[in-house]
Each structure stands twice: as structure tokens, then as C-alpha cells.
N, C-alpha and C positions, 0 to 999 in steps of 0.2 A: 312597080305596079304589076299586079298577077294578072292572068287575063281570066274575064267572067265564070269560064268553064272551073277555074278554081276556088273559087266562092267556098261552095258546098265542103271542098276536104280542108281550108282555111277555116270555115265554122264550126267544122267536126274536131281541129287542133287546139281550136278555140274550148269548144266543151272540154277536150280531154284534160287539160293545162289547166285549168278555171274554175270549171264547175264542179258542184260537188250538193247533196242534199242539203249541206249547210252552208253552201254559197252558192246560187241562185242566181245567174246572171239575167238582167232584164234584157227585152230585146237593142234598149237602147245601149246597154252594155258591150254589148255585140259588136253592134254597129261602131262601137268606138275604138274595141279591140282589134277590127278591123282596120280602121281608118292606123290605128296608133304602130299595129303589126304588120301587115302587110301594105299599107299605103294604098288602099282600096277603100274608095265610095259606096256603101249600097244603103238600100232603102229597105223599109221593111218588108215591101212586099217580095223581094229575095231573100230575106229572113227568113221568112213563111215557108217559101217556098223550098229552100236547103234543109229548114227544118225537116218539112215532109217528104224530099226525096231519102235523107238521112233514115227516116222510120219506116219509110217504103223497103229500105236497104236491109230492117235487121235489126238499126242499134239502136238501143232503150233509152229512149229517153223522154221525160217530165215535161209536159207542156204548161204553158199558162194558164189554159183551163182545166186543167189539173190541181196545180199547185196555188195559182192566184199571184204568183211573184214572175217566171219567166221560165227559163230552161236550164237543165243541166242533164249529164247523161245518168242514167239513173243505176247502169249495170255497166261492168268492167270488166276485161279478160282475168282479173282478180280482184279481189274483193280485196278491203282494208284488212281487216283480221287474218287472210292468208298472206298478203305480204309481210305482216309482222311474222306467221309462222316461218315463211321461207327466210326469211333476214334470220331470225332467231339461229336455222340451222347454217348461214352461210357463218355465223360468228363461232356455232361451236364445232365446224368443218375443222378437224387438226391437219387435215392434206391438203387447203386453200391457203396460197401465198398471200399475205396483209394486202398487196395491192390487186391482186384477183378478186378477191373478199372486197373488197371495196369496190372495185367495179361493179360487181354485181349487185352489189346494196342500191348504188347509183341507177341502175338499170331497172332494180325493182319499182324504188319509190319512183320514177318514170311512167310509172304505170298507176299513178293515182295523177287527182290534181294537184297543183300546185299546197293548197291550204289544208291538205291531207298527207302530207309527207313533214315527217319528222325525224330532223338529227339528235342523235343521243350525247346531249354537248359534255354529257360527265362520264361518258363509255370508255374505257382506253379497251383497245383494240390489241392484246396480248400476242404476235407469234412472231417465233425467232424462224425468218424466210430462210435463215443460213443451215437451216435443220431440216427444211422441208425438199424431200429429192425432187428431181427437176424432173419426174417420170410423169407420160401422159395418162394420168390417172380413169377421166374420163372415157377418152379414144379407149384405154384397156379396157374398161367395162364393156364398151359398147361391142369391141370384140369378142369376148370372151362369153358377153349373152347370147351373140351371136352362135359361137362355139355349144353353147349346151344347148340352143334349139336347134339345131342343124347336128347334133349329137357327132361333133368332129373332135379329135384332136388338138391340141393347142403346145406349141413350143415356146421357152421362154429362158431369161436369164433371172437369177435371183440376186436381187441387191443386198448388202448388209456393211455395217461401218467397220472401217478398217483401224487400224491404233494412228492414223493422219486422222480419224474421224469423215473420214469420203468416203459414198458409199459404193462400193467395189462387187462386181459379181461374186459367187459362194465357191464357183469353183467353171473352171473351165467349157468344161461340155454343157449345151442348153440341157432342160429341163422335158420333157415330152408327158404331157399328161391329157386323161380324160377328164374334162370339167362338169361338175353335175350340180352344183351349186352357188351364187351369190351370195354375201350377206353383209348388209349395213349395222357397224355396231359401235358404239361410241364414238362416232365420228371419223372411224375410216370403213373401208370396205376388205370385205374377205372370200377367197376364191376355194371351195372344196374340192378334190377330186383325188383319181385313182393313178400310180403310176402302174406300167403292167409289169413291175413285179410282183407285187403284191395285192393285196383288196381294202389294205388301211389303209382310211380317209387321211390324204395330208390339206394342209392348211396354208395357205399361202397370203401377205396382205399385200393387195393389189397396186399400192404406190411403190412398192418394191420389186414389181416384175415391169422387165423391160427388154425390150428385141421382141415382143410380143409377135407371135404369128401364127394364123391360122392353115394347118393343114384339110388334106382333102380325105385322111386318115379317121373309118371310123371311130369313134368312143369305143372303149370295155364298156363292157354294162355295168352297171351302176350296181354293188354288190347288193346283195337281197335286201338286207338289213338295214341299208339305208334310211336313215329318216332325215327332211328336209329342213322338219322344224325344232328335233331335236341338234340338228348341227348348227341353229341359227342361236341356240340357246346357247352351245360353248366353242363357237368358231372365235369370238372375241380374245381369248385365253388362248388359242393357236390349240386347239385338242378339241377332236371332234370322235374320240372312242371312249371305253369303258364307262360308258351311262348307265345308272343307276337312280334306286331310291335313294335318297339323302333324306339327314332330321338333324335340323341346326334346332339349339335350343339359345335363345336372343334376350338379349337384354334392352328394355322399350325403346333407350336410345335409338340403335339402327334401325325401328323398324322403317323408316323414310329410305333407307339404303337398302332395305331386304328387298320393300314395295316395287323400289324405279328398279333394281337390279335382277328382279325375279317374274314380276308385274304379277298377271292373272296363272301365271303359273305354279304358285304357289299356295300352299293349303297352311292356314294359320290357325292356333289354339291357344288361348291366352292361359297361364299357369296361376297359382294361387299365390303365386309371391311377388306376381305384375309382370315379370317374363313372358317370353311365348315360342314356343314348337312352330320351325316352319318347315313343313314336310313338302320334294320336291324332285326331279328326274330331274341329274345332269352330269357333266361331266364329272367322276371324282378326282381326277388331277386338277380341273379348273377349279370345283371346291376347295381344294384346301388352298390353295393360292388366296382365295378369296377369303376365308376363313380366318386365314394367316394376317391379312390386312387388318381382321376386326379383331386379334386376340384377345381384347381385354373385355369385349363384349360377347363374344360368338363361342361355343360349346357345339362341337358335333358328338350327336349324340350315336348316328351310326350311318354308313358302317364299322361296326365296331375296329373292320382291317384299317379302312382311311383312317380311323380315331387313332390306331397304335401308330401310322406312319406318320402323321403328326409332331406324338408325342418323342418319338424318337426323332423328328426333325428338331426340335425344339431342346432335345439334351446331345445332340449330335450337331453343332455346326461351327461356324468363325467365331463364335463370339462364348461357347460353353464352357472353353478352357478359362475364360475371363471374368466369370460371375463371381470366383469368388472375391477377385480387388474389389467388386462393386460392392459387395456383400460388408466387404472391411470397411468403405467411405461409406 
């Protein structure tokens, strides 16, 4: 048995769990959820009254004379469609471990009612936890933002796999750098900055830096040329220099791959043979990687320099000395 004064945050757990626009609890409802949950008697003139201290408080909710059925809360610290957004990104997170990811899922649908949370009973849930490093991914962001508004310094170790497949610092001595950027990009995160030898942008992804720590050492400045949104365009590819114009010429297939991969930044022209020109600033090291993906549909049409290091990628590698057995079968 709760005692009286808990009525009111008992009715408001009761809404949270329960109610929803499409389920509507009467007041008698209430009262039974009471009795059934917490082992508590009331009447409805305590109904009434939780109700309206509850609205007095703040939170939204649908009355009788409202709706003509009873009560439910009517507004949420999220809304239905944004928890499917957030669940959407906890599954294609590639730096959340299957049971982190799941917690969180757990956590979100929490936050609807009960007859508004749906399990995906035919989703398999893909990631190999044996792959993903045990670095605090999160905590690092949080310092590291801290780090570019407070324009300090930042020390770190760099992880990468070793031939045991464990991931092993790069090399002895930490790493000392000025951080001047973020960037969220196919599901991990990417850290831009200056070491002071130089003024090229390195690239670092943030589930691989570890020892992380914050100095009282000002930042370099941020070289002149810096651009924040051009780094956000090819920090994904680990290269954040030699931006340029580019002109991919496309075959219809990819343009679903051009669109997500390029978004609004891209300038498109449809050609007379159902192709299409897609002219656009970015990295040319990251382009031709990208390019390289779509050989059989994707033509760069310039720079004519990236076009010849291409083509001499493509008659220069492991496999050129090989074409011609292919040629014979």
C-alpha cells in the first residue's frame, strides 16, 4: 500500500505505461489500475483531482471533456515517429555493442506506452561485439567537444589491428593535437585537427583514440583555409585535403547512391542517353575510392589529373599482371 501523497506520481505512471490517443483510459480504468498496481483504494474524486494537479504541473494531458472517453497524456518527452528515428540510428550505430544497442532500444520504447512500443520480431540485429573496441566512445566526444570550445590541446593514443587482430596503439609516444572539428558519418564519428608540425588536416576516428586527455595547452589556429563543412563532406574517407571541383558522369542505376552519398550538394544534369553529370567539391582522394566502388557505372569526367590516376590505378595493380588468364577462361 503507497501512502495518499503518492496517488498523483502513481496516476502519472499509470498515463505514461497505458495511455496513448488510441487507448484512452476511463476514469474507471484508473482506478482499477490502481487498485491492481499498486494496491491502492481511491475514488474518483482523487482522480479529478491528480488529474488536475498533474496539469497544473505542466503535463499534457486529454481530458473527458475533451475527448468524451477519459484520459491519456497527450505530449511525450518524444514523440512516436522520433523514437523510431532514434532506434533507426541505434541499429545502424557500427561503434554500439549488440547489447548496448539493445539496451537502448529498451530504454527508448520506455518512453512511449505500453500499446505504442513495437518489437521488430523479423529484425536480426547484425554486429560482430568481438570487432568492436572496448574504447569510450562517447566520454571521448564529450571531451574532445569540450577540447575545440575551450580551444585547448588534446593528447591521445591511436589504436589499430595488429596481425593477433587486437587493437594495439600505432606507435609509442601519445599523439598531441589541436582539435577543430567533429563529424558524424556513416555511423561512426570523426575527429579533425592540426598537429604543430605541420597545418594538414589529420583525421582520426574517434572509437580508436584512447588515453584521451585534455590539456591546459592552447590550440594552433585553425589554418586559414579551413572549411568545417567541407571536412564534414570527406572526413568519412580519413582525407580532409585537396578539395576540388569534380564531374562524375552516372549511369541511372546509382543515382539512389549519388543522392544519399552527396545529398544537396550535388548539381545534377540528365544526358541524352539517360545518364547524368553530377558536378560537386570534394575530396579527390576520397573520390576516386568512391568511384573505384562504382566502376562499372561511374565515369570521372574531371579532373582530367584524378581521371589519368585512375586509369593507371586500374592497369597498375595485384591483379594486371592476371587479366590475361581471365582473358583465356
Amino acid at each position: 500500500m503507497y501512502p495518499e501523497k503518492a496517488n498523483t506520481i502513481c496516476i502519472l505512471e499509470i498515463l505514461k505505461e497505458y495511455s496513448s490517443a488510441d487507448n484512452i483510459l476511463s476514469r474507471g480504468e484508473i482506478e482499477e489500475k490502481m487498485q491492481n498496481l499498486y494496491n491502492s483504494n481511491i475514488d474518483r474524486r482523487t482522480v479529478y483531482d491528480c488529474i488536475e494537479l498533474l496539469i497544473n504541473l505542466g503535463y499534457d494531458i486529454s481530458i473527458y471533456k475533451e475527448n468524451g472517453k477519459g484520459y491519456y497524456l497527450r505530449s511525450r518527452a518524444f514523440e512516436l515517429d522520433e523514437i523510431y528515428i532514434l532506434q533507426q540510428s541505434l541499429y545502424g550505430n557500427s561503434e554500439l555493442p549488440k547489447k548496448t544497442t539493445e539496451d537502448l532500444r529498451l530504454k527508448l520504447q520506455k518512453q512511449l506506452s505500453k500499446n505504442q512500443r513495437y518489437d521488430y520480431r523479423h529484425l536480426s540485429l547484425v554486429k560482430d561485439d568481438s570487432k568492436i573496441p572496448a574504447t569510450p566512445v562517447f566520454k571521448n566526444l564529450e571531451t574532445l567537444d569540450g577540447a575545440i570550445e575551450s580551444q585547448k590541446k588534446v593528447t591521445f593514443r591511436y589504436l589499430a589491428y595488429d596481425y593477433d587482430k587486437q587493437l594495439k596503439p600505432q606507435r609509442e609516444a601519445a599523439y598531441t593535437l589541436s582539435p577543430y572539428s567533429l563529424v558524424a558519418a556513416s555511423g561512426r564519428f570523426y575527429l579533425g585537427g592540426c598537429h604543430d608540425s605541420h597545418d594538414k588536416i589529420a583525421i582520426y576516428r574517434v572509437d580508436r583514440i584512447s588515453e584521451l586527455q585534455l590539456t591546459t595547452t592552447p590550440a594552433k589556429a585553425k589554418p586559414a583555409d579551413f572549411d568545417s563543412h567541407k571536412f564534414s563532406q570527406s572526413a568519412q574517407y580519413m582525407f580532409a585535403t585537396d578539395i576540388e571541383d569534380v564531374v562524375l558522369r552516372c549511369q541511372k542505376e546509382v543515382l539512389d547512391n549519388v543522392i544519399n552519398r552527396f545529398g544537396s550538394n550535388v548539381s545534377l544534369s540528365v544526358n541524352d542517353d539517360g545518364s547524368f553529370n553530377a558536378a560537386l567539391r570534394a575530396s579527390k582522394t576520397a573520390i576516386k575510392f568512391w568511384a573505384l566502388q562504382y566502376l562499372e557505372y561511374v565515369e570521372l569526367l574531371s579532373p582530367l589529373s584524378l581521371k589519368a590516376e585512375i586509369k593507371k590505378l586500374l592497369a597498375d595493380n595485384f591483379y594486371s599482371d592476371k587479366l590475361s588468364l581471365f582473358d583465356q577462361k
